[in-house]
CHARMM-style PDB file with segment names, atoms N, HN, CA, C and O in Angstrom:
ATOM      1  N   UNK     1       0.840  -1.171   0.000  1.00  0.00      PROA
ATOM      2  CA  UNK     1       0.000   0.000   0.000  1.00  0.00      PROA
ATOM      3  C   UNK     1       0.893   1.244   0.000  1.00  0.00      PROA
ATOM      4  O   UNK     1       1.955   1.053   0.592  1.00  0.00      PROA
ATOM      5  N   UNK     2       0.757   2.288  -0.437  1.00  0.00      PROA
ATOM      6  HN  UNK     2      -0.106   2.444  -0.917  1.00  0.00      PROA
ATOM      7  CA  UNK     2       1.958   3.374  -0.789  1.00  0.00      PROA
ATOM      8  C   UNK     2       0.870   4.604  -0.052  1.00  0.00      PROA
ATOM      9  O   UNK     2       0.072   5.292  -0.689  1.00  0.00      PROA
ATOM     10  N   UNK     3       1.073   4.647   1.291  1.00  0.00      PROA
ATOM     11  HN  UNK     3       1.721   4.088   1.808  1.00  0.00      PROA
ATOM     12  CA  UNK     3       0.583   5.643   2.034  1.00  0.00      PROA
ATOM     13  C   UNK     3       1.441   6.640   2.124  1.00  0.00      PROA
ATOM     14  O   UNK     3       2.427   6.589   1.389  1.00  0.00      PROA
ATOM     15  N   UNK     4       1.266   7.878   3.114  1.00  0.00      PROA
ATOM     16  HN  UNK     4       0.464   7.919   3.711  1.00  0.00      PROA
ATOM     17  CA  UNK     4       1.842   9.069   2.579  1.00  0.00      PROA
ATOM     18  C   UNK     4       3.042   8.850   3.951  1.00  0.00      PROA
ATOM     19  O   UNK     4       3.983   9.640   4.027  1.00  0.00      PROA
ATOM     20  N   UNK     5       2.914   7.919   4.798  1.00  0.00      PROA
ATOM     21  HN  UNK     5       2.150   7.277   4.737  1.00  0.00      PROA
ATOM     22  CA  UNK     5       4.126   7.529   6.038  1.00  0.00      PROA
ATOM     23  C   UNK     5       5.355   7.338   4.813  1.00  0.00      PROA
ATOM     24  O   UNK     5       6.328   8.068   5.004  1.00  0.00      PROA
ATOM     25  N   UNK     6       5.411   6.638   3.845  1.00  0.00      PROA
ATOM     26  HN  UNK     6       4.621   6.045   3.690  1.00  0.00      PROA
ATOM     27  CA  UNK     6       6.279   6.189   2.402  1.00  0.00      PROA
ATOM     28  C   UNK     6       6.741   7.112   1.728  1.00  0.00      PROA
ATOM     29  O   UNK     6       7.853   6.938   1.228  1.00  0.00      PROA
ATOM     30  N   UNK     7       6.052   8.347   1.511  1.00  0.00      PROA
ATOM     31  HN  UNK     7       5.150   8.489   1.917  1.00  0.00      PROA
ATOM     32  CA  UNK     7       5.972   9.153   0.640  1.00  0.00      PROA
ATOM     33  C   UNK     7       7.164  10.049   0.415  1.00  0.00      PROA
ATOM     34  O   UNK     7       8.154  10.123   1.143  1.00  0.00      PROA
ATOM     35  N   UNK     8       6.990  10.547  -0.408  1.00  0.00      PROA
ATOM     36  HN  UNK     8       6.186  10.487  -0.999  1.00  0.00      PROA
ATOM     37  CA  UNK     8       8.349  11.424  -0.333  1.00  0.00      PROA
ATOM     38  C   UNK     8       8.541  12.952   0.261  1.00  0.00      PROA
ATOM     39  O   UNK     8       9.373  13.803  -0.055  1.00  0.00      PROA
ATOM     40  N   UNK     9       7.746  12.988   0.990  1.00  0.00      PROA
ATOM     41  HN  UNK     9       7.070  12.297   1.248  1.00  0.00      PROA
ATOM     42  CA  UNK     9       7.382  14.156   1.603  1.00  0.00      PROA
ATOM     43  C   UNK     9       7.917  13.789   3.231  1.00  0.00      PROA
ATOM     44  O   UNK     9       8.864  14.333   3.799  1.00  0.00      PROA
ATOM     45  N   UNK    10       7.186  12.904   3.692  1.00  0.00      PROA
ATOM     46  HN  UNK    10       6.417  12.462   3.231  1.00  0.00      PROA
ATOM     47  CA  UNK    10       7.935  12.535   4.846  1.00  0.00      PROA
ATOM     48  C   UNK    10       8.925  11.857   4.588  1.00  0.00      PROA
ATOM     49  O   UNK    10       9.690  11.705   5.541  1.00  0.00      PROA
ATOM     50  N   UNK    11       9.295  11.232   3.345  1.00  0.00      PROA
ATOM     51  HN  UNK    11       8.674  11.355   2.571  1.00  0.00      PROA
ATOM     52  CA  UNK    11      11.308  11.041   3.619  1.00  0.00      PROA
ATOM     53  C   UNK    11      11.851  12.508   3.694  1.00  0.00      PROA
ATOM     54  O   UNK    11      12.743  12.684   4.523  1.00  0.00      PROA
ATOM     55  N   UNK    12      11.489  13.478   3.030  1.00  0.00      PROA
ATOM     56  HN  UNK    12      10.764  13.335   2.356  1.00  0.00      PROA
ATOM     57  CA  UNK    12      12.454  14.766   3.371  1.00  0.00      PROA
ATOM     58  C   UNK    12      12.467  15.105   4.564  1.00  0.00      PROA
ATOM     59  O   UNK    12      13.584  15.370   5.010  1.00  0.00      PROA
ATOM     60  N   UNK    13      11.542  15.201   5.307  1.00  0.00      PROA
ATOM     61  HN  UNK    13      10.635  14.986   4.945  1.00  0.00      PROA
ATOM     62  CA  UNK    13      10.959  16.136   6.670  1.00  0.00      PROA
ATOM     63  C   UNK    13      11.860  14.568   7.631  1.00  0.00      PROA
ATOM     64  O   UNK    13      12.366  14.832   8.722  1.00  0.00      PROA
ATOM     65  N   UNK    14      11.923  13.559   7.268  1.00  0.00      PROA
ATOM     66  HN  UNK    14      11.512  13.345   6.382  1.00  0.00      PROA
ATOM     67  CA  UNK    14      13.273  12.472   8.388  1.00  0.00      PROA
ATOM     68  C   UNK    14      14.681  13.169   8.136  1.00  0.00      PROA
ATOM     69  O   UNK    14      15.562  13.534   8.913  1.00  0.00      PROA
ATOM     70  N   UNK    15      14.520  13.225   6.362  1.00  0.00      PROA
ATOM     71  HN  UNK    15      13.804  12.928   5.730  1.00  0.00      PROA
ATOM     72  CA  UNK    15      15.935  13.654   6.648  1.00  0.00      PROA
ATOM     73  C   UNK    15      16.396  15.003   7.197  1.00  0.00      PROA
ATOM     74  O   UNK    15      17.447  15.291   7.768  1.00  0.00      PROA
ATOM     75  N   UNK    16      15.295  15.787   6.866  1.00  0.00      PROA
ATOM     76  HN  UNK    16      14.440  15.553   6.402  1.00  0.00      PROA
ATOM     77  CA  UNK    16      15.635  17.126   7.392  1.00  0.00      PROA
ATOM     78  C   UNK    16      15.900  17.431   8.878  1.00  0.00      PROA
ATOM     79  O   UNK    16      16.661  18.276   9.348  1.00  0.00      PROA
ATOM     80  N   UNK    17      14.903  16.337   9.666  1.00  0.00      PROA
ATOM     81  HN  UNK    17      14.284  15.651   9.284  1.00  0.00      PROA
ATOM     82  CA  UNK    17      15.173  16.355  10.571  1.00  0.00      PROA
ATOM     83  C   UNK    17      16.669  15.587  11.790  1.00  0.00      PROA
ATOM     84  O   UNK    17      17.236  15.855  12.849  1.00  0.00      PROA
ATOM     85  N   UNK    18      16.680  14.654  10.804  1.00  0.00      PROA
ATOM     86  HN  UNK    18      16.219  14.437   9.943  1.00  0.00      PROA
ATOM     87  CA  UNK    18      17.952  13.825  10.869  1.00  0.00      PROA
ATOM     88  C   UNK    18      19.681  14.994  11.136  1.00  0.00      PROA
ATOM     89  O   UNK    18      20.489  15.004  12.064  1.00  0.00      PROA
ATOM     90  N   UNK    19      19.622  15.712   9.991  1.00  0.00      PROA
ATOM     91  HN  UNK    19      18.965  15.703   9.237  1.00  0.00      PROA
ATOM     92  CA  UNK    19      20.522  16.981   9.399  1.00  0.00      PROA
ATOM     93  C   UNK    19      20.411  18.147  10.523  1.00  0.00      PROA
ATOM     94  O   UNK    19      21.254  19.042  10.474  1.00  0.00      PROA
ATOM     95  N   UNK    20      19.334  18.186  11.614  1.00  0.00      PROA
ATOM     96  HN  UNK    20      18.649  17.459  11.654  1.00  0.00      PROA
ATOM     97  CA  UNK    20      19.069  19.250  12.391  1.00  0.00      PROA
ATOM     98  C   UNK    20      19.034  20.331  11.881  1.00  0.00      PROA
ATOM     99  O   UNK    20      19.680  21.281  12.322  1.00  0.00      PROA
ATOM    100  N   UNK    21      17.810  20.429  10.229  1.00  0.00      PROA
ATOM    101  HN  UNK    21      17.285  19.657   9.871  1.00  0.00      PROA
ATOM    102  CA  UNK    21      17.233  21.718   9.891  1.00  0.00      PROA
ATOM    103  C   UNK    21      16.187  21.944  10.071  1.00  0.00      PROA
ATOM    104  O   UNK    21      15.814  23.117  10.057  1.00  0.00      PROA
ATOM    105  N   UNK    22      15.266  20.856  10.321  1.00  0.00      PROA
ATOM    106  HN  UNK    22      15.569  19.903  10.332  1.00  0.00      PROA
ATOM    107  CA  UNK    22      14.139  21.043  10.359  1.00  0.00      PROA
ATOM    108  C   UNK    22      13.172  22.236  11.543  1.00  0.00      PROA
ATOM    109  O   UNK    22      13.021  22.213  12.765  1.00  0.00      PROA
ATOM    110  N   UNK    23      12.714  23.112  10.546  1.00  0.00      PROA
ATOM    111  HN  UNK    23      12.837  23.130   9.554  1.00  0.00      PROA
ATOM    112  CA  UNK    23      12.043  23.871  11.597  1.00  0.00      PROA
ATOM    113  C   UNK    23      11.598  23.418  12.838  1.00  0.00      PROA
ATOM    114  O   UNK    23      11.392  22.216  13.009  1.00  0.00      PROA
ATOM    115  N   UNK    24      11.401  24.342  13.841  1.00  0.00      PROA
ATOM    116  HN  UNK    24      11.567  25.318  13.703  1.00  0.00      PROA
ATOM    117  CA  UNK    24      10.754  24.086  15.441  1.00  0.00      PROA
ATOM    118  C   UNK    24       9.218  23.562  14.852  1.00  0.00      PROA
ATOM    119  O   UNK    24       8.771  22.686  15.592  1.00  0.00      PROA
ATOM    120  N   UNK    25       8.579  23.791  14.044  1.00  0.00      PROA
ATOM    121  HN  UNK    25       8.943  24.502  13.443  1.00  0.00      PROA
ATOM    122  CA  UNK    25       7.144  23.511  13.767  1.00  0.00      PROA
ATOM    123  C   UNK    25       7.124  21.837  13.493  1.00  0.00      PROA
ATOM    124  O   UNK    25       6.462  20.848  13.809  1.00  0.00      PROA
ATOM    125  N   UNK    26       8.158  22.159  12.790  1.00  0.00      PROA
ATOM    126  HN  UNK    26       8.696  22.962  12.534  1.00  0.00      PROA
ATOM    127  CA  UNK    26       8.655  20.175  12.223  1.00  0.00      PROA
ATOM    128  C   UNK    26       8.932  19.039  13.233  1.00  0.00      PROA
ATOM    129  O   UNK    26       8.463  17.914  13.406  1.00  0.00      PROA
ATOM    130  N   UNK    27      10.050  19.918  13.933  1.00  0.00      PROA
ATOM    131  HN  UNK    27      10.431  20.831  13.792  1.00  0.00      PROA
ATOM    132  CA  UNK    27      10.635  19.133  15.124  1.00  0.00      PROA
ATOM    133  C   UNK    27       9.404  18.351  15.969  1.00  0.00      PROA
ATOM    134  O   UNK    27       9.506  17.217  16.435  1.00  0.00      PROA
ATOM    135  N   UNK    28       8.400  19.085  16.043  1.00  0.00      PROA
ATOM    136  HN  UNK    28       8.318  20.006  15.664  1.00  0.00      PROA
ATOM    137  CA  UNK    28       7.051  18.779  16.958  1.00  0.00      PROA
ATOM    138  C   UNK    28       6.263  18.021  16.424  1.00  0.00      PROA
ATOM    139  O   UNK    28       5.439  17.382  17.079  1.00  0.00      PROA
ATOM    140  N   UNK    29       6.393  17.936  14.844  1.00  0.00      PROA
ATOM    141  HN  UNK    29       7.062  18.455  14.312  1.00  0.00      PROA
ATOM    142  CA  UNK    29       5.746  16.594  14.136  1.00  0.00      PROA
ATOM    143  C   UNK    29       6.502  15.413  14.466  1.00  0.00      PROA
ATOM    144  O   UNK    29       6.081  14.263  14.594  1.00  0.00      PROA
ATOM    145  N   UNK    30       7.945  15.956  14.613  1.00  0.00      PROA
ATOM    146  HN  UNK    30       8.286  16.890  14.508  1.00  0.00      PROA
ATOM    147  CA  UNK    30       8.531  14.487  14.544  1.00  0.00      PROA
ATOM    148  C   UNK    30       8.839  13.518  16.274  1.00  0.00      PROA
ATOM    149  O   UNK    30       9.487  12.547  16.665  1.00  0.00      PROA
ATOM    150  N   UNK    31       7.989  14.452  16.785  1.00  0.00      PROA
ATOM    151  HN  UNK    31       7.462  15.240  16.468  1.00  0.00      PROA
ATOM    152  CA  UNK    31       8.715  13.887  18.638  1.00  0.00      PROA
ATOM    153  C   UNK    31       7.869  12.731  19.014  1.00  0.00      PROA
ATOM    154  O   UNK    31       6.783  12.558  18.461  1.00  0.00      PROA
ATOM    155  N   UNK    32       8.198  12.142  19.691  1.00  0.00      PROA
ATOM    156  HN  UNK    32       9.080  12.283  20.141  1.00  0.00      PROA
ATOM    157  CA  UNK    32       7.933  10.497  19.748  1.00  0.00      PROA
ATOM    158  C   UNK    32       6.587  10.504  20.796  1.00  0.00      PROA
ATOM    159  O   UNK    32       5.773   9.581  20.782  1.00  0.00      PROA
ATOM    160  N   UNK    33       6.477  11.628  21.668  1.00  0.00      PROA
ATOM    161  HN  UNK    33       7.138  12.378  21.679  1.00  0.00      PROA
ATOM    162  CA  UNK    33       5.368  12.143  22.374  1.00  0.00      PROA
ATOM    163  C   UNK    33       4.480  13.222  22.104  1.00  0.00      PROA
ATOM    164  O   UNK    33       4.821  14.297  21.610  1.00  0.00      PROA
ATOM    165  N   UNK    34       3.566  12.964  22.376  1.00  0.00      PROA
ATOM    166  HN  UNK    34       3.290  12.091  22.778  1.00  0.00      PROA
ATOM    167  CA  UNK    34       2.599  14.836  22.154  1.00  0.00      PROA
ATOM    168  C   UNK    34       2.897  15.367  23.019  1.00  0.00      PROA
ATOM    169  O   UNK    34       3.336  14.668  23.932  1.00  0.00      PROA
ATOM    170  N   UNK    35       2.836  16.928  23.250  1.00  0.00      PROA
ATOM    171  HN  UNK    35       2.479  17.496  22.509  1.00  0.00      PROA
ATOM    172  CA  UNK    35       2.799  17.350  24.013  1.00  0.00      PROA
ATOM    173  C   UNK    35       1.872  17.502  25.291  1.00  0.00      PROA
ATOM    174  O   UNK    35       0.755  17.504  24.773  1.00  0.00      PROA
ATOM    175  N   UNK    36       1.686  17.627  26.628  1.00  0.00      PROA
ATOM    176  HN  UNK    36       2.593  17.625  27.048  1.00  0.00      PROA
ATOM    177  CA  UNK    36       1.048  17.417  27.687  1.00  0.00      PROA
ATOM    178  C   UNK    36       0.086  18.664  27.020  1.00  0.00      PROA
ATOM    179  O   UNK    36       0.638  19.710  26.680  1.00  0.00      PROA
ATOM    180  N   UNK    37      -1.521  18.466  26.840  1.00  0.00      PROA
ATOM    181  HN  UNK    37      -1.968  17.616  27.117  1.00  0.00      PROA
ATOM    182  CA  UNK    37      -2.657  20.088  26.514  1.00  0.00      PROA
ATOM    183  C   UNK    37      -2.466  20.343  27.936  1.00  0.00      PROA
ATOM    184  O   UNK    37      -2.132  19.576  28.839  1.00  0.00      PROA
ATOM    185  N   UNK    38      -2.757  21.615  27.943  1.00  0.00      PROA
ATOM    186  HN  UNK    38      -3.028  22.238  27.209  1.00  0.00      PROA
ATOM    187  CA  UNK    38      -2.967  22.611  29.086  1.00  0.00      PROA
ATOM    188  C   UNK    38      -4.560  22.893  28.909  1.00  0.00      PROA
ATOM    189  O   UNK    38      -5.137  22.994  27.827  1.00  0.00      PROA
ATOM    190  N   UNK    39      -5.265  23.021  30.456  1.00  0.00      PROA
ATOM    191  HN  UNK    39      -4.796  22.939  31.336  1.00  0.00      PROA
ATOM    192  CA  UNK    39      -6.343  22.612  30.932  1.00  0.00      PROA
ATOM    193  C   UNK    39      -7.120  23.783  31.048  1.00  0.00      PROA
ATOM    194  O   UNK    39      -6.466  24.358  31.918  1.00  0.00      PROA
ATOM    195  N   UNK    40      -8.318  24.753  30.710  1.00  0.00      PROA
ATOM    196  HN  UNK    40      -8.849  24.285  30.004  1.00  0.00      PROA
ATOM    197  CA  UNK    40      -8.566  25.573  31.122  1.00  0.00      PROA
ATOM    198  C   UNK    40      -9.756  25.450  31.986  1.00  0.00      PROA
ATOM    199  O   UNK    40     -10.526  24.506  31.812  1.00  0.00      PROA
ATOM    200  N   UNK    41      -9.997  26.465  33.044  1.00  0.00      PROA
ATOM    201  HN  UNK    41      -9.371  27.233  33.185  1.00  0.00      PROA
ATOM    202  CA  UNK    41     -11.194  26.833  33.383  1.00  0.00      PROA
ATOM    203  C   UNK    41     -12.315  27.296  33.257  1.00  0.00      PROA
ATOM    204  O   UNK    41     -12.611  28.297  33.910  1.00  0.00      PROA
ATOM    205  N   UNK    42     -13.237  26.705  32.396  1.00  0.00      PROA
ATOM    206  HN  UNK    42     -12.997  25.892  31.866  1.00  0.00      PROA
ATOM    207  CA  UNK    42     -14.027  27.475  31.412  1.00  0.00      PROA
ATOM    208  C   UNK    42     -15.247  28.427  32.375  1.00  0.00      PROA
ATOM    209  O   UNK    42     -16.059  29.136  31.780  1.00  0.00      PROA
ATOM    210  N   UNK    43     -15.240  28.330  33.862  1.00  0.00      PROA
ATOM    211  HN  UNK    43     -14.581  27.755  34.346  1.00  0.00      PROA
ATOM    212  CA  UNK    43     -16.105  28.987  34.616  1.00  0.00      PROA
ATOM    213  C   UNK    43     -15.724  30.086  35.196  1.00  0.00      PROA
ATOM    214  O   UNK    43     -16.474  30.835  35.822  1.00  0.00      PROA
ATOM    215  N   UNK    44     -14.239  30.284  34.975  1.00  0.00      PROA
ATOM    216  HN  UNK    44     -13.629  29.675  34.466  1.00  0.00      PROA
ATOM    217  CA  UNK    44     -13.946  31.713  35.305  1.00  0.00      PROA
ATOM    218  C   UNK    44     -13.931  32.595  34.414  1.00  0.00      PROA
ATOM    219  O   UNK    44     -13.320  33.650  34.586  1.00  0.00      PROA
ATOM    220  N   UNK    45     -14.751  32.258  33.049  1.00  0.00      PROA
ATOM    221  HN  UNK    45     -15.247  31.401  32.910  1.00  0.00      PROA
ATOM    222  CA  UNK    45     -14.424  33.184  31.803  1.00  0.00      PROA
ATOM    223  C   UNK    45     -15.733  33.849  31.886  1.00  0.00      PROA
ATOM    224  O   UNK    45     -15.703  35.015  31.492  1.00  0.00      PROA
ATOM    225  N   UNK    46     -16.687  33.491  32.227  1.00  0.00      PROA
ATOM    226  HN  UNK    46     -16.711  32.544  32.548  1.00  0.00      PROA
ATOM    227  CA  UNK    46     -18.238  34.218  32.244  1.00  0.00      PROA
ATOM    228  C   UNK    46     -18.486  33.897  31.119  1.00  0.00      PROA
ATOM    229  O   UNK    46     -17.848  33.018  30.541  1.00  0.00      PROA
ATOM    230  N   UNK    47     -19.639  34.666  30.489  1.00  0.00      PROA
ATOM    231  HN  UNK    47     -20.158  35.380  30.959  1.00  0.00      PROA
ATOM    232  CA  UNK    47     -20.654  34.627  29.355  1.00  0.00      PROA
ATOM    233  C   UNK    47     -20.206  34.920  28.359  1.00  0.00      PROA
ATOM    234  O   UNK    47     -20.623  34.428  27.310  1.00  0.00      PROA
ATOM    235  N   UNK    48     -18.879  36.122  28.419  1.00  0.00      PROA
ATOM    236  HN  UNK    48     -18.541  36.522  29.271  1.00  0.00      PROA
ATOM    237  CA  UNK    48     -18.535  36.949  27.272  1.00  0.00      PROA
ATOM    238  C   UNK    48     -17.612  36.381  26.342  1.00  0.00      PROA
ATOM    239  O   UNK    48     -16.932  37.058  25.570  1.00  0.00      PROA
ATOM    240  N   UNK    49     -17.590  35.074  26.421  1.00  0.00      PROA
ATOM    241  HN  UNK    49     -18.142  34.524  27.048  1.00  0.00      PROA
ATOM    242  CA  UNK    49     -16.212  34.335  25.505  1.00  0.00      PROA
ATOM    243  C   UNK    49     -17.125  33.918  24.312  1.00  0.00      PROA
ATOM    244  O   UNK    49     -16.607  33.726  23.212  1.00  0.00      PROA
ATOM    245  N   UNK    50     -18.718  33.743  24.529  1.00  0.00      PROA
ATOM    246  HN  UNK    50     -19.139  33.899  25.423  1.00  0.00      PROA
ATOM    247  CA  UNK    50     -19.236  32.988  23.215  1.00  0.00      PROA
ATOM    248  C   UNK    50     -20.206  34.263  22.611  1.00  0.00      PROA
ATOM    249  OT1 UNK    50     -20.828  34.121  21.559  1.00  0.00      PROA
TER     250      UNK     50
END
């Protein structure tokens, strides 16, 4: 099956990242974890957010 994990788009963005060019935006595609979301309080915002 020739999905886009194969593709030649993500071989550049390994190697780029491999080479340590890959943008900070990239770097965060490529990290082996997500990042922890941050939690909000949606009851201290009142009425005026919607």
């Amino acid at each position: 099956m020739n999905t886009p994990e194969k593709g030649a788009i993500v071989k550049e963005i390994r190697k780029a990242f491999e080479e340590g060019i890959l943008p900070e935006a990239g770097v965060k595609l490529m990290a082996e974890n997500k990042p922890v979301k941050k939690l909000f309080d949606l009851s201290q915002l009142g009425t005026s957010w919607f």
